[in-house]
MIFI-438821 format. One record per residue (C-alpha): residue number from 1; residue in three letters; chain; x, y, z. Coordinates in steps of 0.02 Angstrom, whole numbers. Each point is the difference from the previous one (the first is absolute). Layout:
<pts>
PT  num  residu  chaine      c1      c2      c3
PT  NUM     ALA       A       X       Y       Z
...
</pts>
This chain:
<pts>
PT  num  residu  chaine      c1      c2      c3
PT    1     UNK       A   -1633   -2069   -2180
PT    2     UNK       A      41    -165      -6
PT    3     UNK       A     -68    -140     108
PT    4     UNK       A     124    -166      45
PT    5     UNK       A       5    -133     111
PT    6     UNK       A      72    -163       4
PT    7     UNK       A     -49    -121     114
PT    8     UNK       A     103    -141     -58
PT    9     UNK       A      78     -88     188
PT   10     UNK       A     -58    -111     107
PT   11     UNK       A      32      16     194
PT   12     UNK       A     120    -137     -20
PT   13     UNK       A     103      82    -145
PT   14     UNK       A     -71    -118    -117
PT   15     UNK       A     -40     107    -148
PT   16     UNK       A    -129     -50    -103
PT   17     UNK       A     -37      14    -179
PT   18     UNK       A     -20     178     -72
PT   19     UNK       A    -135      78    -106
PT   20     UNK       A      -5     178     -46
PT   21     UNK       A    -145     103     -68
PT   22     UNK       A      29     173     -84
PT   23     UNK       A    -103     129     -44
PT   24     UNK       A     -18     211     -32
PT   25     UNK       A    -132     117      -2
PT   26     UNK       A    -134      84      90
PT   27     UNK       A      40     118     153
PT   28     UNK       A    -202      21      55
PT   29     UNK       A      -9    -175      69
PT   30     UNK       A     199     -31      81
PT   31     UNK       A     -49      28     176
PT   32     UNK       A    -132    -134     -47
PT   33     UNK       A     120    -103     -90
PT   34     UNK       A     155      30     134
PT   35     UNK       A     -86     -95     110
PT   36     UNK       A    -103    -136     -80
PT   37     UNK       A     155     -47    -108
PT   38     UNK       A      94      -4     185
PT   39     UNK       A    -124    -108      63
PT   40     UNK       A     -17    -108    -139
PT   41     UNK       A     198     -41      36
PT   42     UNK       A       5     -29     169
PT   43     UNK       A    -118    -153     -38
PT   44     UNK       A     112     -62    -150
PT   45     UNK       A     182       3      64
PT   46     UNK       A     106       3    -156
PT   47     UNK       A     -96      93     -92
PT   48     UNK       A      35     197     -32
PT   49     UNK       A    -128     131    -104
PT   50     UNK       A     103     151     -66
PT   51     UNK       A    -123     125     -49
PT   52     UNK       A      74     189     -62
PT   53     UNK       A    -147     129      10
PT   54     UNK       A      39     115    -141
PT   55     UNK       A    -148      17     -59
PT   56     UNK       A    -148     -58    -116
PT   57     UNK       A      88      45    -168
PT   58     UNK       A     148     -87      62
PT   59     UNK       A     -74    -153      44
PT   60     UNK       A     -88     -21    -154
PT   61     UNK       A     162      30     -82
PT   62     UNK       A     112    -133     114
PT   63     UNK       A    -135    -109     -58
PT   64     UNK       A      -3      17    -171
PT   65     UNK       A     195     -29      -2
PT   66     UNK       A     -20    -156     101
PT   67     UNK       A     119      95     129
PT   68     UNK       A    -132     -64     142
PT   69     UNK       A    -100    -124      46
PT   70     UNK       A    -137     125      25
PT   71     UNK       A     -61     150     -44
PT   72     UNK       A    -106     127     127
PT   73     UNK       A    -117     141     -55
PT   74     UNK       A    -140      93      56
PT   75     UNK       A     -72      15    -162
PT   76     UNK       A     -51    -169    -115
PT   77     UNK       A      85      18    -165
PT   78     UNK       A     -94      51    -143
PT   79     UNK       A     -10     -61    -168
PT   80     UNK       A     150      65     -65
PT   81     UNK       A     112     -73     140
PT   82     UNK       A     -70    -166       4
PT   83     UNK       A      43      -4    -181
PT   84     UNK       A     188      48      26
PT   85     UNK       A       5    -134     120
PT   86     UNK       A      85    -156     -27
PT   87     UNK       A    -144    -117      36
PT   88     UNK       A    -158      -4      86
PT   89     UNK       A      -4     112     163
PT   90     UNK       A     -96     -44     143
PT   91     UNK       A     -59     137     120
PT   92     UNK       A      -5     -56     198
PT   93     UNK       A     -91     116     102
PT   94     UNK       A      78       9     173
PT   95     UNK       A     -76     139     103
PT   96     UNK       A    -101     152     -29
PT   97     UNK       A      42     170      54
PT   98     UNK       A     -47     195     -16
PT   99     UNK       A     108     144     -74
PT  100     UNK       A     -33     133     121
PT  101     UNK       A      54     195      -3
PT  102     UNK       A     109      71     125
PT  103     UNK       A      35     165      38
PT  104     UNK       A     114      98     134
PT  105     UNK       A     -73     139      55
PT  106     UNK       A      20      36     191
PT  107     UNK       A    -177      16     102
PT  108     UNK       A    -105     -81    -132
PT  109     UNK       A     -42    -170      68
PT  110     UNK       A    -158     -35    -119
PT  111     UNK       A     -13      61    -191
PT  112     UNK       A    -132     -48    -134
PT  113     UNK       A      51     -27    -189
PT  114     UNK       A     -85     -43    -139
PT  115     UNK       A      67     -54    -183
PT  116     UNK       A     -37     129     -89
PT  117     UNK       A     123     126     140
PT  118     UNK       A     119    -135      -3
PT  119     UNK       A      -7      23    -185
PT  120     UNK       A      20     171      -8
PT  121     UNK       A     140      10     138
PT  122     UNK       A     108    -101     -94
PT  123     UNK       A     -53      66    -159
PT  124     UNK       A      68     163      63
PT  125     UNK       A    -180      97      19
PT  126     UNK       A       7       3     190
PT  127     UNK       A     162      57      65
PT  128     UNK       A     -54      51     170
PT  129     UNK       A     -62     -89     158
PT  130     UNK       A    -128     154      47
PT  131     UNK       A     -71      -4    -209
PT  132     UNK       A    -179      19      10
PT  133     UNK       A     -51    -176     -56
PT  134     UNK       A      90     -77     159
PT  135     UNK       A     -68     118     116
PT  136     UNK       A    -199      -5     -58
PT  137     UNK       A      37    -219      14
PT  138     UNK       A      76      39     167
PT  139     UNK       A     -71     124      95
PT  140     UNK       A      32      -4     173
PT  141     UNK       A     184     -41     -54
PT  142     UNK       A     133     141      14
PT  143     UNK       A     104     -22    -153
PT  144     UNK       A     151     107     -19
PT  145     UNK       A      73     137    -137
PT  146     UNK       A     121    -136     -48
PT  147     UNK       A      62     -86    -188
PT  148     UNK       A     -65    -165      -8
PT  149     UNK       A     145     -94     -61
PT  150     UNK       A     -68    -174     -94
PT  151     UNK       A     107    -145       5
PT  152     UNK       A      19    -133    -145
PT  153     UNK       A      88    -186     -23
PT  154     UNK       A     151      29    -115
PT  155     UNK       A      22    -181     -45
PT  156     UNK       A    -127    -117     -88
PT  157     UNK       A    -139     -22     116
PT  158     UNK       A    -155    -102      37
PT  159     UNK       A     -64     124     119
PT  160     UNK       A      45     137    -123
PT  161     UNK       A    -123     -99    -122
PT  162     UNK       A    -152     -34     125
PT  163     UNK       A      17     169      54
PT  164     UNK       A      -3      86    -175
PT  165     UNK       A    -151    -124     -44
PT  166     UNK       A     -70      53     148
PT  167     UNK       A       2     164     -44
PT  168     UNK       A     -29     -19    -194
PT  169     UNK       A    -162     -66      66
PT  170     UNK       A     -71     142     117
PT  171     UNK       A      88     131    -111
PT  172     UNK       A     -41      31    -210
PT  173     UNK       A     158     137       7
PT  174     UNK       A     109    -126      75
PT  175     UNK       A     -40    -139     -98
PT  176     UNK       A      31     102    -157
PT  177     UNK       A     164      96      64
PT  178     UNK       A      88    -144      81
PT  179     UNK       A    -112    -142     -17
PT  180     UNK       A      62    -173     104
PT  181     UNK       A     188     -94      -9
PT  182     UNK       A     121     -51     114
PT  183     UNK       A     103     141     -33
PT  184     UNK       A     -78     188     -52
PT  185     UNK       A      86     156     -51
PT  186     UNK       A     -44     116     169
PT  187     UNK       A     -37     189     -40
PT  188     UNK       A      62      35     182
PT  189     UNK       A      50     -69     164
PT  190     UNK       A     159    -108      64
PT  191     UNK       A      36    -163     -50
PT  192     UNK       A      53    -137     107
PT  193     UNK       A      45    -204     -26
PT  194     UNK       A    -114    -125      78
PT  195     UNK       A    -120       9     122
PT  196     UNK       A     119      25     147
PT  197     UNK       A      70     142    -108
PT  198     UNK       A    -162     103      -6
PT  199     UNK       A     -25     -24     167
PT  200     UNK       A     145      65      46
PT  201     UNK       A     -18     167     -99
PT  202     UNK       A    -158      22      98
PT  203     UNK       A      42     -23     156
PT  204     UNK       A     144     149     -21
PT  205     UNK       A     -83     108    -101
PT  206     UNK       A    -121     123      75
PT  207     UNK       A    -162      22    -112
PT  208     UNK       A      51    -162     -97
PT  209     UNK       A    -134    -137     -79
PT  210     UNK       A      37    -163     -75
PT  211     UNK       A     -95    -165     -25
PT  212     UNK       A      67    -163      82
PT  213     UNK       A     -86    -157      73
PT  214     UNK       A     -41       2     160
PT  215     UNK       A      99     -93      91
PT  216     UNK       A     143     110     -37
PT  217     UNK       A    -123     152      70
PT  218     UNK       A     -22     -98     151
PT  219     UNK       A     175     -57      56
PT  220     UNK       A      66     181     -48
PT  221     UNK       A    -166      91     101
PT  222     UNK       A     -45      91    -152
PT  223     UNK       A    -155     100     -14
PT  224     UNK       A    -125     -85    -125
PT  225     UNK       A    -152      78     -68
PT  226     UNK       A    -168     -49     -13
PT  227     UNK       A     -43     -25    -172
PT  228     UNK       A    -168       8     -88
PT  229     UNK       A     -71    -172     -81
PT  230     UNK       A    -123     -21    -152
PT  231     UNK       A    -154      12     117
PT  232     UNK       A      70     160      79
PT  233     UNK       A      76     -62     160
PT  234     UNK       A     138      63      71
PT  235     UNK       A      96    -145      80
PT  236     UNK       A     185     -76      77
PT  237     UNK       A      70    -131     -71
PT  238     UNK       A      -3    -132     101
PT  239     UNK       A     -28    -199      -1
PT  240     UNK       A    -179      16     -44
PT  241     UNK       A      -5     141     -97
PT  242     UNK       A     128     -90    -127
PT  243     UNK       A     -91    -153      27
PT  244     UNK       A    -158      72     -41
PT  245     UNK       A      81      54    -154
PT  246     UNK       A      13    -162     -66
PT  247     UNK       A    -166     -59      24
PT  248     UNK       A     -25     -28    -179
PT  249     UNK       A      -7    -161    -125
PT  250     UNK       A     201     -41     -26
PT  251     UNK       A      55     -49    -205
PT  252     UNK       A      69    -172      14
PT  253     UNK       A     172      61     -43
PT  254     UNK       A      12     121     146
PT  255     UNK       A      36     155    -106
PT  256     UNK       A    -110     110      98
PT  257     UNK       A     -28     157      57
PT  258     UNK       A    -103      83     135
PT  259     UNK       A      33     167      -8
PT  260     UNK       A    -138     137      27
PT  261     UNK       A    -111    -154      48
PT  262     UNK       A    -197      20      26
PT  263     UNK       A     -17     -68     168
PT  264     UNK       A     -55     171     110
PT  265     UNK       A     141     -76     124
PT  266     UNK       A     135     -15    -108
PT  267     UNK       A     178      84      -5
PT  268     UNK       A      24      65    -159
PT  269     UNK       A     171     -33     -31
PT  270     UNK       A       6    -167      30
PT  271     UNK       A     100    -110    -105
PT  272     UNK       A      53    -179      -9
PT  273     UNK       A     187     -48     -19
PT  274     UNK       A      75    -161     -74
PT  275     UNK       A     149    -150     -32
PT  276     UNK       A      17      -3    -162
PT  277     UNK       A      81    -155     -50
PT  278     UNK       A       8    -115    -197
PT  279     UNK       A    -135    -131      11
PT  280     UNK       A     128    -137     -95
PT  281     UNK       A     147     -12     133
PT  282     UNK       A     103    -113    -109
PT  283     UNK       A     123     155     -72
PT  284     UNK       A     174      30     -33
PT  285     UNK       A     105    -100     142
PT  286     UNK       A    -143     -18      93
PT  287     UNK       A     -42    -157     131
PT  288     UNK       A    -149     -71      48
PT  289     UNK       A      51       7     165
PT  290     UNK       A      40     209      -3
PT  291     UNK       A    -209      -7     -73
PT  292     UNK       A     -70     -95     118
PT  293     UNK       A     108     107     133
PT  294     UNK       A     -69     172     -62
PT  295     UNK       A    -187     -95      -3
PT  296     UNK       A       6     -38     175
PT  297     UNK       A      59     179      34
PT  298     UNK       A    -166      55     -98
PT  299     UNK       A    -111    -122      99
PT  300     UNK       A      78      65     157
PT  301     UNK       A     -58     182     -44
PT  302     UNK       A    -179     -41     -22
PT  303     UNK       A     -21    -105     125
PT  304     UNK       A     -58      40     190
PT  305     UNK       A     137      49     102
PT  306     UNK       A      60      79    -162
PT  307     UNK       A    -134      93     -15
PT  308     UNK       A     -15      42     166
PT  309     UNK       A     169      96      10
PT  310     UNK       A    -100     119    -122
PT  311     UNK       A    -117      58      98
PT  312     UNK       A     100      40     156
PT  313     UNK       A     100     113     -92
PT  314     UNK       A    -125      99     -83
PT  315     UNK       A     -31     -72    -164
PT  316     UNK       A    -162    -106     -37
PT  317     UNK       A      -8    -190     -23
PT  318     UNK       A     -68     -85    -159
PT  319     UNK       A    -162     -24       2
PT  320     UNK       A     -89    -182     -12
PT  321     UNK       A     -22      13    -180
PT  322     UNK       A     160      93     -31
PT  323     UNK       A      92    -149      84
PT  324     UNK       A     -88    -129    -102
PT  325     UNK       A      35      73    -165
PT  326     UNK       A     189      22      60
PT  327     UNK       A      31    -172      55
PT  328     UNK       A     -88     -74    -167
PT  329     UNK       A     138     117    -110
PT  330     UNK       A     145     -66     114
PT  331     UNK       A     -81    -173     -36
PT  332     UNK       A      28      42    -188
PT  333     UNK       A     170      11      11
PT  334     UNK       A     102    -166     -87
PT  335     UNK       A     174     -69     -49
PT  336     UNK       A      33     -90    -143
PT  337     UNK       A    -183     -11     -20
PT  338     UNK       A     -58     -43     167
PT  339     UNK       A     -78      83     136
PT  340     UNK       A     117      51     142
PT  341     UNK       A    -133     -16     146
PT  342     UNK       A    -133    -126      -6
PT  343     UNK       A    -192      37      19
PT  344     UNK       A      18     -41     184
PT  345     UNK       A      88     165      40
PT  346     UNK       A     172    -101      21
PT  347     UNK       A     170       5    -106
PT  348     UNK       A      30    -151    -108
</pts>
């Protein structure tokens, strides 16, 4: 998928000046980003945001070869990826979101799940819908004789990776079988690209389960389960249970996560997603202008009416602190040793 728009005329024919921002990665947040990158250039005629979403492992990768101007991933790197990086990465959080598990199976409106079945569906160790284990956690549910058939992210994912942590974490046999990455060997189940791609397979295949975020759930009508927290609530995901994820003490550098949070409201899959972008601008044939461009872009995002596009589409804003911490890292950014937006909050 790949998002484009140039806005580059003037009602008079007058074209103005052009600026073009590119970057690759996540699928979880496009619907987000389709729409705040749209926004963002209908109020900067000239300027056009290319973003590909193929992926967190991709976008790390288009970073790393300085094929983008940003990178996009739902997971923050980890030690070993910040070190094959050229320089210094800095990780803007832009929304927050929940990876949720869908399922087609006809006259079942409301399922619960918890981790550990999750774990051992996809481990293989559940292969039907009517297995004991689903029917004693849903009782007054009619689950059918029918193969559950588990569905996976064949390409390098970020929701791969919060969803195996997820799991690593509730599970001891899944943390030690497959343990957490961006991409997993599967013992069973189809495979699919993207989150549109597993979404897909879902919605045709009868029996079918697959984790996605939930926006994709929503706009497609797929059936979500209710999933069990730490404190032993089953709950939706939904603006406040993410949000209530998050209600923790945020690292300074944004690399956080919130999954299987504490709070007896909280989703359990909730997960932050990111811009990741090189703190020193001044690279290759690289302008000051094309920096302070893709800065404004990352102001726009945390901003109000940025943030607000969030939340009517089913992911959660930033919280307060969140967006402090944010703007402070975009305020890190420099060229040629000085800062590209000034204390004040405004572009130098």
């Amino acid at each position: 998928m790949l998002l484009s728009c140039k806005c580059g005329s003037s009602g008079t024919g007058k074209s103005t000046s052009q600026s073009a921002i590119s970057g690759a990665g996540a699928t979880f947040p496009y619907p987000f980003y389709n729409i705040v990158f749209r926004d963002y250039m209908s109020t900067n005629p000239g300027t056009t945001v290319n973003y590909g979403a193929i992926g967190s492992g991709g976008g790390i990768r288009s970073l790393r070869d300085h094929s983008v101007d940003f990178g996009a991933s739902d997971a923050f790197l980890n030690e070993r990826e910040i070190e094959s990086m050229r320089s210094e990465v800095v990780h803007v959080a832009t929304c927050m979101g929940g990876v949720v598990m869908v399922y087609n199976l006809e006259g079942v409106d409301s399922l619960r799940l918890t981790g550990q079945l999750v774990s051992d569906i996809y481990l293989g160790k559940i292969k039907k819908w009517n297995d004991l284990m689903l029917q004693a956690l849903n009782p007054t549910v009619a689950l059918p004789d029918l193969e559950i058939t588990p569905v996976y992210r064949s390409d390098g994912s970020g929701t791969t990776y919060n969803f195996s942590e997820y799991l690593s974490r509730v599970s001891p046999e899944w943390s030690q079988v497959m343990g957490k990455g961006k991409s997993l060997k599967w013992p069973a189940g189809i495979a699919a690209k993207g989150n549109p791609g597993v979404a897909g397979i879902v919605q045709q295949t009868e029996g079918a389960m697959g984790y996605i975020g939930s926006e994709y759930a929503l706009s497609l009508r797929l059936a979500m389960a209710k999933m069990k927290n730490k404190a032993g609530n089953f709950v939706d995901a939904t603006l406040e249970t993410i949000s209530a994820a998050a209600n923790v003490e945020l690292p300074d550098d944004m690399r956080a996560t919130i999954i299987d949070s504490e709070d007896p409201d909280a989703y359990p899959i909730s997960i932050f997603t990111w811009i990741l972008v090189y703190k020193d601008q001044q690279y290759g044939t690289r302008s000051l202008e094309e920096a302070q461009e893709l800065v404004r872009l990352l102001e726009y995002i945390i901003s109000p009416p940025g943030q607000a596009v969030a939340a009517k589409i089913n992911y959660a804003p930033l919280s307060e602190q969140a967006v402090g911490k944010t703007r402070r890292l975009i305020e890190s950014m420099h060229y040629a040793g000085k800062a590209i937006i000034s204390t004040t909050g405004s572009v130098e």
